[in-house]
C-alpha positions in Angstrom: 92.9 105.9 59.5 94.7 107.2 62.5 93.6 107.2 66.1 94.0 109.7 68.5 94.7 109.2 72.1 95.4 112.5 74.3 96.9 111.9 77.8 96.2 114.0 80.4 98.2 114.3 83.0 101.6 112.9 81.4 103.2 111.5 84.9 103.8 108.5 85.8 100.8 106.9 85.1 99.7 108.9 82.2 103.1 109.2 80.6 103.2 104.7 81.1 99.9 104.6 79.2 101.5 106.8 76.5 104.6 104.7 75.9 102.4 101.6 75.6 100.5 103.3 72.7 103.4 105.6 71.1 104.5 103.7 68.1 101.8 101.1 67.2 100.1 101.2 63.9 97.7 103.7 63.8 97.9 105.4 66.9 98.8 109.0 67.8 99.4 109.8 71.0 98.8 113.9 72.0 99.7 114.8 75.6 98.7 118.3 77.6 101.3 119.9 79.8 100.6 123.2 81.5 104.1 124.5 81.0 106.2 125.2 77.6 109.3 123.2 79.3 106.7 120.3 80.3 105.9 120.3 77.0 109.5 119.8 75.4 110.2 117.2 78.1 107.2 115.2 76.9 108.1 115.0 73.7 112.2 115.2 73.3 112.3 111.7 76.0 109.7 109.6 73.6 107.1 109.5 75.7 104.1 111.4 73.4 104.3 112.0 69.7 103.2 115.6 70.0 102.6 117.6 73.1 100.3 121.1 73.6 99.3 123.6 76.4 95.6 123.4 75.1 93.3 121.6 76.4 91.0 122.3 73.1 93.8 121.2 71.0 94.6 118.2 72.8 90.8 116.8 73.2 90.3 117.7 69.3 88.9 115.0 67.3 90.6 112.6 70.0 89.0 109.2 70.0 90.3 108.1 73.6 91.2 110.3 76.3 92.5 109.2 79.1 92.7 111.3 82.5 95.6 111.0 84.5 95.4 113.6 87.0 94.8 113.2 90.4 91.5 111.9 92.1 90.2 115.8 93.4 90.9 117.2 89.9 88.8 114.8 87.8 85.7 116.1 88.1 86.9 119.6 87.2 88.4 118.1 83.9 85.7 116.4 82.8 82.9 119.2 83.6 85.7 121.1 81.5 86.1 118.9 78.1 81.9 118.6 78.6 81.8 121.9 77.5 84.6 121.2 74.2 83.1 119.8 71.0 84.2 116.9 71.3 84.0 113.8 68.6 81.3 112.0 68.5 82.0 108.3 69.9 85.1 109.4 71.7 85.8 107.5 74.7 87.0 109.1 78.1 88.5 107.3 81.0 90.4 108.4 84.1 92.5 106.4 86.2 91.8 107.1 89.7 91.9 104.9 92.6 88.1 105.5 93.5 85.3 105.2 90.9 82.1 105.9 92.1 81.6 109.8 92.2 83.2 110.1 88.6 81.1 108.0 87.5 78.4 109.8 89.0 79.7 113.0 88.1 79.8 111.6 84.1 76.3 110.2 84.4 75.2 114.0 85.8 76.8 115.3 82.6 75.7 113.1 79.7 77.9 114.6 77.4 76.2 113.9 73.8 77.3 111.5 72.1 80.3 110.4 74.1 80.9 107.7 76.4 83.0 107.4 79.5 84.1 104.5 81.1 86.2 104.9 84.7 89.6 103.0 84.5 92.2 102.1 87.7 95.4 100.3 86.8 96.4 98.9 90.2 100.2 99.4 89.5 102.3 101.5 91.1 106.3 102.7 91.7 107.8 104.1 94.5 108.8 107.0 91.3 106.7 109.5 90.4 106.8 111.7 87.5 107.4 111.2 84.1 110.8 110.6 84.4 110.0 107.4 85.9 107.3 106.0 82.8 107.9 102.2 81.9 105.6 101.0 78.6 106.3 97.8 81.6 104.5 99.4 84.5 101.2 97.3 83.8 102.4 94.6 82.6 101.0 91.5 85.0 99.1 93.9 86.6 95.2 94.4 87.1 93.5 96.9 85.3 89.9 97.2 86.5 87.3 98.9 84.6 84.1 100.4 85.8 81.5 101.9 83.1 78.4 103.1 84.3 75.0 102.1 83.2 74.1 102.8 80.0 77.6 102.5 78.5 77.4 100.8 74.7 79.0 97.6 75.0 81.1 97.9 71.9 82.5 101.3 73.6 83.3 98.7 76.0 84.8 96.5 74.2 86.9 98.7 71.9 88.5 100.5 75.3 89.6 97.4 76.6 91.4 96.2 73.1 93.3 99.3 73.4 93.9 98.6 76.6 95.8 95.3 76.0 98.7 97.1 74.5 99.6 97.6 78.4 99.4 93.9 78.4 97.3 93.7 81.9 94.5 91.8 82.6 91.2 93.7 82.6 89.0 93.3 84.9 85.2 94.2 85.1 83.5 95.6 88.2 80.6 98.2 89.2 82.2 101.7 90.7 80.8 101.1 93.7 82.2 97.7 94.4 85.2 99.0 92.9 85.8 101.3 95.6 84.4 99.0 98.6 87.3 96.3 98.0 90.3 99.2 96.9 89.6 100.6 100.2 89.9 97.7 102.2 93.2 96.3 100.2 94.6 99.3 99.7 93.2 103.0 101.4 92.6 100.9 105.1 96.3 99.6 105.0 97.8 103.6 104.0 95.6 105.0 107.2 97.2 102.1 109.3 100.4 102.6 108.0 100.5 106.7 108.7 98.9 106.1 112.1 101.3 103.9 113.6 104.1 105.7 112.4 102.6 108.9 114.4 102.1 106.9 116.9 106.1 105.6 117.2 106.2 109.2 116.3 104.8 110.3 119.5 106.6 108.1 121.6 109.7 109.2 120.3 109.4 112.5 121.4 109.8 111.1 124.9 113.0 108.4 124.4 114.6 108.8 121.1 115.5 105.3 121.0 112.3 104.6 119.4 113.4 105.9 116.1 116.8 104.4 116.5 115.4 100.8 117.3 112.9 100.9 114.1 115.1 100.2 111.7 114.9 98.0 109.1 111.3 96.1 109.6 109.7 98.7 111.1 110.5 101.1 107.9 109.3 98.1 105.4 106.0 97.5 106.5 105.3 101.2 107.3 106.8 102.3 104.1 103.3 103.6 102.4 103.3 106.4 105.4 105.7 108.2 103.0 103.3 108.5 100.4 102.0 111.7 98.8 99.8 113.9 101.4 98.1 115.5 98.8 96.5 112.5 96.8 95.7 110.6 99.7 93.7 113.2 101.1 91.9 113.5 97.8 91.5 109.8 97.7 90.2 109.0 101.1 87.9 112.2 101.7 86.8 111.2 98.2 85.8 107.6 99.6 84.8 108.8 102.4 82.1 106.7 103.3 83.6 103.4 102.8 86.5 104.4 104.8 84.2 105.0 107.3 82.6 101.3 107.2 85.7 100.2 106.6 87.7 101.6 109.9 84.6 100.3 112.2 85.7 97.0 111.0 89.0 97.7 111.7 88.9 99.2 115.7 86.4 95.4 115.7 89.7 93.9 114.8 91.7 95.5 117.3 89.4 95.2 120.1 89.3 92.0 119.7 93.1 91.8 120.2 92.9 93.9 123.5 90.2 91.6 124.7 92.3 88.6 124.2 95.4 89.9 125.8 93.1 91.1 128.7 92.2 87.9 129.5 95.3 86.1 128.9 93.3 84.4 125.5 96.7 82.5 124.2 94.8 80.3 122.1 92.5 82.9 120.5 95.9 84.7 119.6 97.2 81.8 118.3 94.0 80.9 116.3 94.6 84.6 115.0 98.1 84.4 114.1 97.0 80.8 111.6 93.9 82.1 110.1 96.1 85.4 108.6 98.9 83.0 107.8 96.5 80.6 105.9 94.8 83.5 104.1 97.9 85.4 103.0 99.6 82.1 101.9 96.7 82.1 99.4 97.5 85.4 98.1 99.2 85.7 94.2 102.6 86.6 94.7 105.2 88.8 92.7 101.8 89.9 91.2 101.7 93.4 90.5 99.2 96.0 92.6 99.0 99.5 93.4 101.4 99.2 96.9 104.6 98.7 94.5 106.2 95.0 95.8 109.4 95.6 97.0 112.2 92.6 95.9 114.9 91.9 98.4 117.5 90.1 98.8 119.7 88.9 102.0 122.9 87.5 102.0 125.1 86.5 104.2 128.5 88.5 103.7 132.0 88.1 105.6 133.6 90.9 107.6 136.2 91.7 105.1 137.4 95.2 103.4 135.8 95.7 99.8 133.5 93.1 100.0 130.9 95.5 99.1 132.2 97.0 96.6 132.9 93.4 95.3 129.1 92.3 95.4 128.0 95.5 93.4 130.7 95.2 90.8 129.7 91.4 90.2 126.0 92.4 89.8 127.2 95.4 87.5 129.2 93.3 85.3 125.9 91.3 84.4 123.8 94.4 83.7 121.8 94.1 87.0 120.9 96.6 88.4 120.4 97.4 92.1 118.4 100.3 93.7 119.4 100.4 97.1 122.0 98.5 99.4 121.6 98.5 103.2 124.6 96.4 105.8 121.5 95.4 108.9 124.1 93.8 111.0 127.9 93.5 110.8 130.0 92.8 114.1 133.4 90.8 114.1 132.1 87.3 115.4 129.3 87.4 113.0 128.4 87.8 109.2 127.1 90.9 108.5 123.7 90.9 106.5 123.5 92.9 103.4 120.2 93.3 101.8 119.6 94.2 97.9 117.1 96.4 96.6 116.0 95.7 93.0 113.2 98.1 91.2 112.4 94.9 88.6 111.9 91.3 90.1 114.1 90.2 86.8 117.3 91.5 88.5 116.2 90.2 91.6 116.1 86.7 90.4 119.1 87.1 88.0 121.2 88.3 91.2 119.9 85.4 92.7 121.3 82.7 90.4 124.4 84.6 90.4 125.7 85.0 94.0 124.2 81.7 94.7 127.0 80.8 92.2 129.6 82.5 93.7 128.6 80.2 96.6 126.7 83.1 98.4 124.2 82.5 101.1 121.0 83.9 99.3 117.8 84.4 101.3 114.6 86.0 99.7 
């Protein structure tokens, strides 16, 4: 007997699930597309075994579906498929980056005789699109799950056994709390990120060599201010009241710093500076979340012609391949420092071991 999974939304996210499920015993996977050339692209790269413009015909006799579209068009999809005939038992998860008001929104619907179960996997790419799908995306990542009161546990159980063909680790939690620790770890630190860059921004506008000084560093740990305006205003007006909590705590945080360099507190900055340091060392790394890791390399590399182009041809004759390469510093009496963008922490490492062979001076 074959089971039916229909993806909608077929992006990134939705067209990662797909690849996870597309070719396992017994599983169909159906995707929606809104355009005809969607549609082909779907299905002539792999990603979906068959691929339709109907939302009837994709949500037909399904068994899971899974929406993949962004956080302010959930509601509107599942108000829509509450109106389909839909098959009895069939489970439907999303996978937004807040829970709560869908779940709300399902519980307000009680659709007969189906159950839904909220779904985030906390993986991201600096990619978007389809283009960029990886049946790898989730792998080592967490994949939290939220169902909503009254949801059978063996609907439960048989979402998250599908689920491990992603090979993440599930995790259980209510929407609410859900939403309460995404938005400190992961909606607080975007809202940071955008405002300091406006406020760099600003000052710029009055000496440019603000923007020519913030290389490098400055671009890294600001880097989520690039991210889509569209779905972050979805996602934080959506949790708008935690944010709200959330950035109290925060200006607490930072008046505490003003009140320390106000009075010259040197020791309260330092006590600062080793409580962070001892919590983040505590943090999982190379663990995959929903602000995509970056993995770096720096090495140490000789003023010479064509050494460049030397480095990248040793790292493509091993198959490893780099995203991005960036020269911070080269002057005669000096090294120059090259860093070494990888997409996959595999290359990274396998780069490593290599130019530390070629007696390279490697730093992560």
């Amino acid at each position: 007997m074959t089971t039916k999974i229909a993806i909608f939304g077929v992006g990134l996210i939705g067209g990662s699930l797909a690849l996870c499920f597309k070719g396992k015993e017994g599983l169909t996977v159906v995707g929606h597309a809104h355009r005809p050339e969607s549609a082909v692209k779907y299905v002539s790269r792999g990603v979906v075994d068959h691929a339709t413009l109907s939302v009837e015909e994709a949500a037909l006799d399904a068994d899971y579906i899974f929406l993949c579209v962004p956080v302010g068009m959930l509601e509107e999809y599942l108000q829509q498929l509450s109106k389909l005939p839909l098959k009895p038992g069939c489970i439907i998860t999303d996978v937004g980056s807040t829970k709560a008001s869908i779940a709300a929104c399902a519980v307000s619907l009680n659709i007969p005789g189906v159950h839904f179960i909220g779904g985030h996997p906390m993986a991201g790419s600096e990619r978007s699109g389809v283009e960029a799908a990886s049946s790898l995306l989730f792998e080592n990542a967490y994949y939290v799950l939220t169902p909503p009161p009254g949801v059978p546990e063996e609907a439960y159980e048989a979402l998250k056994s599908l689920l491990l063909h992603t090979r993440a680790q599930i995790v259980r939690l209510d929407p609410e709390r859900h939403d309460e620790i995404v938005g400190a770890i992961s909606h607080l630190p975007h809202i940071i990120a955008v405002a300091l860059v406006n406020q760099i921004h600003a000052y710029d506008s009055e000496d440019s060599l603000y923007s020519t000084l913030a290389a490098g560093g400055f671009r890294d740990i600001t880097r989520i201010a690039s991210s889509d305006p569209i779905i972050w205003r979805d996602i934080l007006l959506n949790n708008r009241a935690v944010m709200l909590r959330l950035l109290k705590d925060w200006n607490e945080e930072v008046s505490s710093f003003i009140q320390m360099l106000e009075s010259s507190d040197g020791a309260g900055i330092e006590e600062a500076f080793h409580e962070a340091n001892g919590f983040r060392s505590q943090l999982p790394e190379r663990r995959k979340g929903m602000i995509a890791p970056l993995f770096d390399l720096h090495i140490d590399v000789p003023d010479h012609p064509g050494i460049i182009g030397r480095i990248a041809t040793e790292l493509g004759d091993q198959g490893i391949n780099l995203s991005n390469v960036q020269i911070i510093e080269s002057r005669e009496d000096v090294p120059g420092i090259m860093r070494l963008s990888f997409r996959q922490e595999n290359d990274m490492e396998r780069a490593k071991a290599l130019l530390q062979h070629n007696d390279y001076t490697v730093y992560v």
